[in-house]
C-alpha angles and dihedrals in degrees: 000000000000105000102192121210110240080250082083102053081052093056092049102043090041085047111053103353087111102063127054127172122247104215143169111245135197108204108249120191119289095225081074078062107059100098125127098226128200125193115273090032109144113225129199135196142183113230135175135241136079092293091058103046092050086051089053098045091056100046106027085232127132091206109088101168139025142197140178120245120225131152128250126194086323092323134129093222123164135206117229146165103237126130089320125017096249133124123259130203109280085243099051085061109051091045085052080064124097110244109283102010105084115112155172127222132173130178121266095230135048131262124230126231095245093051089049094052077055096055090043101054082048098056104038076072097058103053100115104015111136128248114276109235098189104045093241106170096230137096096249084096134345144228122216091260092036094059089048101053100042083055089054098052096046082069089053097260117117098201098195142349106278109234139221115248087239089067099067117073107272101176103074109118085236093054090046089053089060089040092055094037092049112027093019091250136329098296095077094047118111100230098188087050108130118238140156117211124212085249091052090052087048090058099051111127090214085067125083122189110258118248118266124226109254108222117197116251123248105247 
């Protein structure tokens, strides 16, 4: 299991500790909270709304967003690429999550120092960029894998293939909408643009689910 130097829980608190998001939150169960995180764990979640149905339909995935967990003056917080790229409370998070998709992955393997101070001197740059709408892979703006990924491989560790738009399944009525709404119909997607997908980090075979907190049953 990933053991991070306490130089990661620097880059991440130097990075992105200044700005927290202030959002609305619908109470999930706690048992979707019993994890025992460690900073760089990378956290998904299902959500609703035109966006993440789209993102379903094309992936057959039920994750629709991701984050990265650090800890901030005794604080969950996570890193994420919203509107814009900030970190928001641990909690905030999770009861963001529709019931039963919320989850927490680490890499199998440590990071080294070095590889950390890289990732550190990447993501001190993001803090602020705005969500990108129409998934580009580059740093311009980011999307919520995106911005996962690219952390990741700062610190040497390609989480997952990036895939061609065309691989992901284009033709459901709700990913047509986006398309429509953000390139004015298919015809203006690039459809050899690279992307990963939150479903697509949750598959990576270098990720292992965290551990979860056992709590003792009432007798």
């Amino acid at each position: 299991m990933i053991r991070f130097s306490p130089s990661f829980i620097c880059l991440l608190a130097f990075a992105f500790g200044p700005v927290v998001a202030e959002a609305g939150s619908i109470r999930k169960p706690a048992a979707e909270k019993r994890y025992n995180f460690r900073d760089g764990d990378i956290v998904l979640q299902g959500n609703a709304g035109p966006q993440s149905d789209a993102v379903r339909a094309a992936t057959g995935s039920p994750y629709t967003h991701c984050g990265v967990v650090f800890q901030h003056e005794g604080k969950w917080m996570v890193m994420e690429a919203v509107q814009p790229v900030r970190t928001t409370p641990l909690e905030q998070f999770i009861d963001r999550s529709l019931a039963g998709t919320f989850r927490a992955y680490r890499l199998r393997e440590t990071v080294g120092a070095d590889a950390v101070a890289k990732a550190r001197a990447w993501a001190t740059k993001q803090a602020g960029k705005n969500y990108d709408v129409r998934f580009q892979w580059n740093d311009t703006e980011l999307y919520c894998s995106e911005f996962v990924w690219k952390l990741y491989e700062q610190a040497g560790v390609e989480l997952c293939p990036k895939r061609a738009f065309r691989t992901y399944n284009l033709d459901d009525p709700a990913v047509k909408q986006i398309i429509e709404q953000r390139y004015g119909g298919r015809a203006n997607l690039p459809l050899d643009e690279p992307a990963v997908a939150p479903g697509d980090i949750a598959t990576s075979k270098l990720l292992i689910e965290a551990p979860r907190i056992e709590t003792k049953k009432m007798r």
